[in-house]
C-alpha positions in Angstrom: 13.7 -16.5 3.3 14.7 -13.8 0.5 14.8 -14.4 -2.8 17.0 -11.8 -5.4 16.3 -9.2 -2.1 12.8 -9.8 -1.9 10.8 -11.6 1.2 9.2 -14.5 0.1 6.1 -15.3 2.2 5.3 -18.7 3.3 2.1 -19.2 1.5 2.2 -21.0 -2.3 -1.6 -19.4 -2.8 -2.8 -16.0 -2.4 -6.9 -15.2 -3.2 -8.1 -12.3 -2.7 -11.5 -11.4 -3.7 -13.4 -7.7 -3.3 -16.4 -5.7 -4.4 -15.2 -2.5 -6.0 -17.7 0.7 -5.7 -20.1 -0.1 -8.6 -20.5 -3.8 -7.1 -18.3 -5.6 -9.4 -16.8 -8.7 -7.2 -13.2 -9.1 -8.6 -11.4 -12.2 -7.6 -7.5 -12.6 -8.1 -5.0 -15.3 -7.4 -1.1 -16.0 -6.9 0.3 -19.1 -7.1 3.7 -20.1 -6.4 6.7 -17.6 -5.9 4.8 -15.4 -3.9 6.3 -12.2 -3.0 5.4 -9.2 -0.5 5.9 -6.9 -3.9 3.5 -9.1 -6.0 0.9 -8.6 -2.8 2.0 -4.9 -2.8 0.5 -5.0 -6.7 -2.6 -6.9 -6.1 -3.5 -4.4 -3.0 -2.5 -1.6 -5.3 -4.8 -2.8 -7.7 -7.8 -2.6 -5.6 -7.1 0.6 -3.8 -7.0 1.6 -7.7 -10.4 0.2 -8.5 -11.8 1.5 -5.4 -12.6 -1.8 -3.4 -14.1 -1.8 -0.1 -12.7 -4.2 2.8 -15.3 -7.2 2.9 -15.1 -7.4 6.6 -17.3 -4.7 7.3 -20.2 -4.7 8.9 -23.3 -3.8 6.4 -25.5 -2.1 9.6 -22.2 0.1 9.8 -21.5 3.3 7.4 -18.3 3.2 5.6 -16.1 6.6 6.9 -13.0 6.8 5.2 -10.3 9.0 7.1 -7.6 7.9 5.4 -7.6 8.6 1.6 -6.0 6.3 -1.0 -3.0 6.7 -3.1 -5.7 7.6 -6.2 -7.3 10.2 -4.5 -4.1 11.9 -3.2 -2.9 11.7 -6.5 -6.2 13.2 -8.1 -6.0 16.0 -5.3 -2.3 17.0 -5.9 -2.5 17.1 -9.7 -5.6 19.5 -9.1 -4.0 21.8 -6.5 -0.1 21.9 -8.1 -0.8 21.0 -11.6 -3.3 23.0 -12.8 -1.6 25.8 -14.5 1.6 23.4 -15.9 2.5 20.8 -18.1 4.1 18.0 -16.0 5.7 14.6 -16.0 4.9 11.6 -14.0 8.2 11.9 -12.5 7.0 15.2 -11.0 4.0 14.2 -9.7 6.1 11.2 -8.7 8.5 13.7 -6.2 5.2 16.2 -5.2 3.9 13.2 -3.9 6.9 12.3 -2.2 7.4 15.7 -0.7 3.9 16.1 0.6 2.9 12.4 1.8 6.3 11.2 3.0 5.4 8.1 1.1 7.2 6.2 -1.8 4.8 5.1 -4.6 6.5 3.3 -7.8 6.7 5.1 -11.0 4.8 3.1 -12.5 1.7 3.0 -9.9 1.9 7.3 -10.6 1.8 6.5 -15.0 -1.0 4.0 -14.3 -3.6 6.4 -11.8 -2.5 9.6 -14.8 -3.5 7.0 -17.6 -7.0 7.0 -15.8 -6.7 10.4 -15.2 -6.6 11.0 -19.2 -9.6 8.0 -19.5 -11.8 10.3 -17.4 -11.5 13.1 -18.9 -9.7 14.8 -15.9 -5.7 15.3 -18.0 -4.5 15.6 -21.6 -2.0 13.7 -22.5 0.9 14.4 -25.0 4.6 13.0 -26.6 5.6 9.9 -26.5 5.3 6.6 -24.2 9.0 7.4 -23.2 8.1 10.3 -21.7 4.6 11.4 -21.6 3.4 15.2 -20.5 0.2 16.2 -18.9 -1.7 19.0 -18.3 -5.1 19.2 -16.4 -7.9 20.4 -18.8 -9.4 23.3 -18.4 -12.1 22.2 -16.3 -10.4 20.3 -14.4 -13.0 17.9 -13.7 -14.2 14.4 -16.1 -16.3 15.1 -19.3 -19.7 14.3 -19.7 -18.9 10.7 -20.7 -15.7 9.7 -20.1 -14.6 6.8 -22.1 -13.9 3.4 -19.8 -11.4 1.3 -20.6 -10.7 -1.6 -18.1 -10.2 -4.4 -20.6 -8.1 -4.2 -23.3 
């Protein structure tokens, strides 16, 4: 059944609940209208806060072949950023071009916001069209501020 071009999946309730790398359980829900892309978000979401599958065995190390869309971004702004100022829509295409995957604009101007929270980018213009440049170190300050909740 589509809806405006959309799937719309049979369920009227998604929950999805996880443990994110510092232990912090986060539990989300859905209800109504629910679409593959508002799933797409949700999983986003995680893979952004770094949650961990809860299905896995605790006698068995976690090995991690596959990186997420954070890290790749974190790894290509180090290695094809460091020596430019660039906009999301760059890193946007780089990604593109080296992953073969599509990632939304908007997922790209959420992981650089974090980037600039961390200490890892610098951050200038406007909120139309924001550039960034890796700081010098490249790497997080001392004590980054955290902002999760506004």
């Amino acid at each position: 059944m589509a809806n405006n071009g959309a799937l719309v999946l049979p369920a009227h309730r998604v929950k999805i609940e996880f443990y994110d790398k510092e232990g912090v359980k986060h539990v989300m829900a859905i209800e109504g209208n629910v679409t593959r892309e508002k799933v797409g978000k949700i999983l986003d979401y995680i893979e952004l806060m770094g949650g961990v599958a809860a299905n896995l065995s605790p006698d068995k190390p976690i090995s991690r072949i596959q990186h997420t869309r954070f890290e790749k971004t974190l790894s290509l702004v180090l290695s094809n950023f460091t020596d430019k100022t660039f906009l999301s829509k760059d890193l946007q295409r780089t990604y593109k071009s080296v992953y073969s995957e599509d990632v939304p604009l908007s997922t790209i101007s959420t992981y650089l916001s974090r980037l600039v929270e961390r200490g890892v980018l610098a951050r200038s213009g406007s909120s139309f069209e924001w550039k960034y440049v890796v700081r010098s170190s490249g790497l997080p300050e001392s004590n980054p501020p955290k902002r999760f909740i506004e």
